[in-house]
C-alpha positions in Angstrom: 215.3 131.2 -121.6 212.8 134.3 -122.6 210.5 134.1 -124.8 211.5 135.9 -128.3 208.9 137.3 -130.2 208.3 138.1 -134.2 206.4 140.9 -136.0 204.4 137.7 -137.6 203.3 136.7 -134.1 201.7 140.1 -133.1 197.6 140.2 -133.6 196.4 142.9 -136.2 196.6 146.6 -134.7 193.2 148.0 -133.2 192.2 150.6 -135.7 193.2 147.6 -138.3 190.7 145.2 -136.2 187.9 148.0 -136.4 188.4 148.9 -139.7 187.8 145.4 -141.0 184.6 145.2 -138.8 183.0 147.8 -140.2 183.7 147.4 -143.2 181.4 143.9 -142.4 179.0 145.6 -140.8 178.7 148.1 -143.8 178.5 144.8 -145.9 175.8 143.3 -144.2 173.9 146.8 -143.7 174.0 146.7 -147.5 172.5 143.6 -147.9 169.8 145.1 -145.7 168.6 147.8 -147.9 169.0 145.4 -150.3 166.0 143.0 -149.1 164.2 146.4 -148.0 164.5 147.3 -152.0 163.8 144.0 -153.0 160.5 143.3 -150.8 158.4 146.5 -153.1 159.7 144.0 -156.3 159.0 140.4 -155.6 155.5 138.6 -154.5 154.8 135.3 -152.8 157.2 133.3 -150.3 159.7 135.5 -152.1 158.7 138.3 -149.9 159.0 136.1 -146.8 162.6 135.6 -147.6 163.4 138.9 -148.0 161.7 140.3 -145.1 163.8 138.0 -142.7 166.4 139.4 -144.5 165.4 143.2 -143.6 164.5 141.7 -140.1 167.8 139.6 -138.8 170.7 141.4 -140.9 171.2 143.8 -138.1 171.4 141.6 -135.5 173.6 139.1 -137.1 175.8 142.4 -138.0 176.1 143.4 -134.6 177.4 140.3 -132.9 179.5 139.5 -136.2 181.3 142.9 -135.5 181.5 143.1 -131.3 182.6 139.2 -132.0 186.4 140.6 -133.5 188.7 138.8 -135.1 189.6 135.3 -135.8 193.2 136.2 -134.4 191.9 137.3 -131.3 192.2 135.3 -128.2 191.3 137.8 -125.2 194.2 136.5 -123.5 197.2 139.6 -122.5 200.6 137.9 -122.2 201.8 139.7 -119.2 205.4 140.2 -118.3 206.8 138.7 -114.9 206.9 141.1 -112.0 210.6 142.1 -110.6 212.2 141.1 -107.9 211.5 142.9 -105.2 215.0 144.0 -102.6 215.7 142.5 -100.0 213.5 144.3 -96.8 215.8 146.0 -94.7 216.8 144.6 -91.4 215.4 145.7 -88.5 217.9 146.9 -85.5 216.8 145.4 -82.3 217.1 147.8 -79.1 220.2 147.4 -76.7 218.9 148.4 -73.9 214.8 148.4 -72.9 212.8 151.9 -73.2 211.3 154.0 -70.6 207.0 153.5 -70.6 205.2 156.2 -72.5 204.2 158.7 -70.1 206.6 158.5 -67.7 209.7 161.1 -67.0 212.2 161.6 -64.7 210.9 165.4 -64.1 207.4 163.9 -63.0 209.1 161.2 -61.2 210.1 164.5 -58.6 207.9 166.9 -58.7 209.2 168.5 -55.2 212.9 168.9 -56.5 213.2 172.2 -58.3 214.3 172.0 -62.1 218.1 173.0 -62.6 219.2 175.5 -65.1 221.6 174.3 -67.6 225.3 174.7 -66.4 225.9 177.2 -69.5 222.6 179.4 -68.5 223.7 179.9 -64.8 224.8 183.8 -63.8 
């Protein structure tokens, strides 16, 4: 029996899927200036915190938006293939062929080639 399938089943649409990464990545970009701001404010181990902040928020941003969704499983659920016809039967000869290259004119070169019987005067 085939498989049926449901609206609920399908995985978010692509500009859906994109949309909600960058929106993360806007998120986390944020939080970037954010330590940038913060390191002319604070003093001491503070600054240490925020500076790894400033320093690591991109690259965490990038592979949490090339990563995609939860839903996601890289897999494509492809269709079978048809049938394919039947091939079509070959028709074997009924009688053997002449070799290439041979004829019955060069078989007799000394006999003079006859003119149709319609041509003749």
């Amino acid at each position: 029996m085939d498989k049926s399938y449901s609206a609920t089943d399908l995985p978010p649409s692509p500009g859906h899927a994109r949309n909600v990464r960058m929106r993360n990545y806007l998120i986390a970009m944020g939080v970037r200036v954010a330590c940038l701001i913060a390191l002319l404010f604070v003093r001491d181990w503070w600054m240490l915190v925020f500076a790894a902040g400033a320093i690591f928020l991109p690259y965490v941003a990038v592979v949490l938006a090339n990563v995609g969704s939860p839903g996601e499983t890289g897999e494509l659920e492809r269709p079978a293939p048809p049938a394919l016809p039947a091939a079509p039967r070959l028709l074997e000869p009924t009688e053997p062929s002449e070799p290439s290259g041979v004829h019955e004119r060069s078989a007799q070169p000394d006999r003079p080639a006859q003119a149709h019987p319609e041509q003749r005067p």
